[in-house]
N, C-alpha and C positions, 0 to 999 in steps of 0.2 A: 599526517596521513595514517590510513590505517599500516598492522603488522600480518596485513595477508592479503591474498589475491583475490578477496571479497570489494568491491566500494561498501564503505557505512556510510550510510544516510540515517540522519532524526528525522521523525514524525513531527510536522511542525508543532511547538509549543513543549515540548516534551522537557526543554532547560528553562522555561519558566517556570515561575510559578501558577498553580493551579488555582483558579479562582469563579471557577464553575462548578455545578456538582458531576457535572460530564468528565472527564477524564479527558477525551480528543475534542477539541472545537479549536475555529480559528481565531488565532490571540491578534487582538485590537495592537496591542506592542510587538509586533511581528517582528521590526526594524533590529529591536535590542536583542532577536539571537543570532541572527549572523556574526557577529562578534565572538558571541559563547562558542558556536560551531567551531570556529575558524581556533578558535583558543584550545575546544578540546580534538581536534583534529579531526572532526569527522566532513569529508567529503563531499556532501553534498544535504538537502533537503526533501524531504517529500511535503508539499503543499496541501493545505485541504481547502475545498470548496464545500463550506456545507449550508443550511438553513439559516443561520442566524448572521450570517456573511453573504447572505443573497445580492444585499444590493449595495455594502459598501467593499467589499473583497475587492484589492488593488487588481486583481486578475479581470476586472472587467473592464475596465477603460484601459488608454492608448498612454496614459500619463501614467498609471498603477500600475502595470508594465514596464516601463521605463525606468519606474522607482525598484522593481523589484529586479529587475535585470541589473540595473547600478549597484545593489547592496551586493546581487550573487558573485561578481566582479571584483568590486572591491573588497570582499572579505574571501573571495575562492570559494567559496563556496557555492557548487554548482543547480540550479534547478532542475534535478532530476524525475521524479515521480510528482505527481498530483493525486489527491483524492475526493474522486467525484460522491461527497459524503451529505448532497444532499438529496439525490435517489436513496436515501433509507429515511426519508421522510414521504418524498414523493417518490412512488415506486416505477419504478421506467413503463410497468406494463397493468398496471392499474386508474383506471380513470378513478382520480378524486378533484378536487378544485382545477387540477389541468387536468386534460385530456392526455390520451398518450398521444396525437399527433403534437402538440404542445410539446410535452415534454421531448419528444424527440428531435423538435429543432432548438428548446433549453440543451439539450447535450450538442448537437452539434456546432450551436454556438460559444460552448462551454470547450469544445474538442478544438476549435479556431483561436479560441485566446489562447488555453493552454501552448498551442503551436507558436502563435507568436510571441511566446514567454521564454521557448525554447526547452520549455518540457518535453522528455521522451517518452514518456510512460505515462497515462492513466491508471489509475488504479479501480477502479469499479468494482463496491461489494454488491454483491448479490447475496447478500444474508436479511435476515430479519423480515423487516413486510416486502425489501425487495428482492427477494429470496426468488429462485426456481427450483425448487422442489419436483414438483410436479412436470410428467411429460408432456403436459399442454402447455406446459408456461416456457418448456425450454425449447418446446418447437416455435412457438411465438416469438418468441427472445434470438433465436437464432434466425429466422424470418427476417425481425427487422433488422437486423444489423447488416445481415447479407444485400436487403433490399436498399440499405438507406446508408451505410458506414463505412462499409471497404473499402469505396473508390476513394473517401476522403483519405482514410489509413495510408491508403496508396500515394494518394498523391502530394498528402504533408508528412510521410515517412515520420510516422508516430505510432505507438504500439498502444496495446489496451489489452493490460492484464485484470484477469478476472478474479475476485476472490469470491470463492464460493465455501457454503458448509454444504455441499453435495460430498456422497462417498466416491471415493478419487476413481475408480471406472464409470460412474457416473457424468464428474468434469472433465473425465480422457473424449468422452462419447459425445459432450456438447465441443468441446473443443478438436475435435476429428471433425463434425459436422460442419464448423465453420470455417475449417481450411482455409486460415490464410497465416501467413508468413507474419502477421501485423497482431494477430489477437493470440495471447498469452496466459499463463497463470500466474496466479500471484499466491506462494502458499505461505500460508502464515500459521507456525509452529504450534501456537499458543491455542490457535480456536481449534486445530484439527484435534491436539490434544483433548481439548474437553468434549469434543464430539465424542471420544474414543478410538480415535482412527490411528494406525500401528505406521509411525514417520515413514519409516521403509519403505512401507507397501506405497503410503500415497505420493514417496518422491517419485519412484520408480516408473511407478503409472505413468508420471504425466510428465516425465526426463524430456521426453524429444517438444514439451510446449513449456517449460518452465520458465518464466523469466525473469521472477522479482519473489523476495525472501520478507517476511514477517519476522522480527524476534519479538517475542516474549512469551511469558509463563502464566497457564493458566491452569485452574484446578478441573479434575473431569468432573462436565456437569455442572463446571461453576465460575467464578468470577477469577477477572485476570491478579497476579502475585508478583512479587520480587523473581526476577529470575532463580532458580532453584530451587524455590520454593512450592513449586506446581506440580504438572506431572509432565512436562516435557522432558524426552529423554534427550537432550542434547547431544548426549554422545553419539547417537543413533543417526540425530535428522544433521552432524554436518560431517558423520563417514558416509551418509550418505548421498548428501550434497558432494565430496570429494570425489565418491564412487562415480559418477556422473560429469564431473569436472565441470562443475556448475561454478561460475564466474560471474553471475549480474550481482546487483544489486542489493544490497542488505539493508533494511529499515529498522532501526530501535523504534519500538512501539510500546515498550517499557510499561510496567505497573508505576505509578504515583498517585497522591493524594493531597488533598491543601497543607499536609503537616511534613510533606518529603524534601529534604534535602536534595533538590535535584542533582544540582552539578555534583555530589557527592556520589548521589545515585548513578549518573551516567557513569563519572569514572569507576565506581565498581562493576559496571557492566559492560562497559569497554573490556574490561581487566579478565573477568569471568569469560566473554566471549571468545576474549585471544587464546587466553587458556584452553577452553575446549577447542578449536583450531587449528592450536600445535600439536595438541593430542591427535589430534583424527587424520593428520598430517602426515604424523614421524610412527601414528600403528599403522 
């Protein structure tokens, strides 16, 4: 178990090895890390559902379920977060080979397994082509969610945190619009950093909707690093997580490559994390 009032969760695949030239995709040997998990103490899983997992991902049959629920049990290790990581191919709010009514019953059929998997959290980026940027796209984005998602949220008692590269009164103002108790942020250290966005300001913003944590380290303007190695000020975004008495969810989202030492890698960023935590703790 973790050494603080944080849950840590991996990014699934993070203690494999890397055998893609993508960094995050869903690993074919899913099975052999709940072991690793369970070994290096971390709590639970974030899932990914993305394109190249379209149609073998255990998340979509009543049997792949059953498998993934058995591992999460038997090794303790919990199915906490999901990430809906194939809207950054197909963008929720742009017709291309589907339409967006398509796609919006692919998520809510996606939001139905998740549920019966006993995931509590989606993760939903809205970066890249499925970005909102723009206030036509987030009055559209906010449209259908209101028109077509809540009542489910409601009535499978499941959240949906959002990550966005919006600037944090930006994501305070879509997420004030959507008013519900069920849609959350997801802020992840590492992107806001390369945005240039100042941790402070954009915890503070968006304190009263925060619900799930991103670690890792990237460069401003550029690609993700080792922790420390970037321009996240750590010390910054978890006195100020403290300041707020922010308790969800933490996700290792880790820099690696086909050449990294994973499990070496986690335990130094296990080690690194705790360290800043006892820091921002005991000042």
């Amino acid at each position: 178990m973790t050494q603080s009032k944080f849950s840590f969760i991996l990014v699934q695949g993070r203690s494999l090895s890397q055998i893609k030239d993508s960094i995050q995709y869903f690993p074919i040997n899913w099975k052999e890390e709940f072991p690793i998990l369970e070994s290096l103490g971390f709590d639970g899983i974030e899932w990914i559902f993305d394109k190249d997992s379209e149609l073998t991902n255990p998340l979509l049959t009543k049997i792949g379920r059953n498998e993934m629920l058995n591992f999460s049990k038997k090794y303790n290790v919990k199915l906490e977060n999901i990430v809906f990581d194939w809207f950054l191919v197909h963008p929720l709010l742009v017709d291309d080979e589907f339409d967006v009514e398509e796609k919006l019953k692919k998520f809510l059929f996606l939001l139905d397994a998740s549920r019966q998997s006993g995931f509590k959290r989606i993760i939903l980026p809205l970066m890249e082509k499925n970005s909102i940027t723009d206030k036509n796209a987030q009055k559209k984005f906010i449209h259908i969610i209101q028109d077509n998602v809540l009542d489910y949220l409601e009535k499978w008692k499941i959240e949906i945190h959002l990550e966005t590269s919006l600037p944090p009164s930006e994501e305070y103002d879509v997420l004030k619009k959507l008013n519900s108790k069920w849609i959350k942020s997801c802020f992840d250290m590492g992107n806001s950093a390369s945005y240039g966005y100042d941790p402070e300001i954009c915890i503070e913003t968006i304190s009263e909707y925060l619900g799930s944590v991103h670690i890792k380290d990237r460069k401003l303007h550029g690609s993700s690093v080792t922790l420390g190695e970037g321009n996240v000020n750590f010390d910054k975004v978890f006195e100020s997580l403290n300041r707020i008495n922010f308790c969800g969810p933490i996700s290792f989202q880790i820099y690696r490559n086909r050449d990294s030492d994973d499990i070496s890698l986690l335990k130094n960023s296990l080690t690194f994390i705790n360290e800043i935590i006892s820091k921002s703790v005991n000042d």
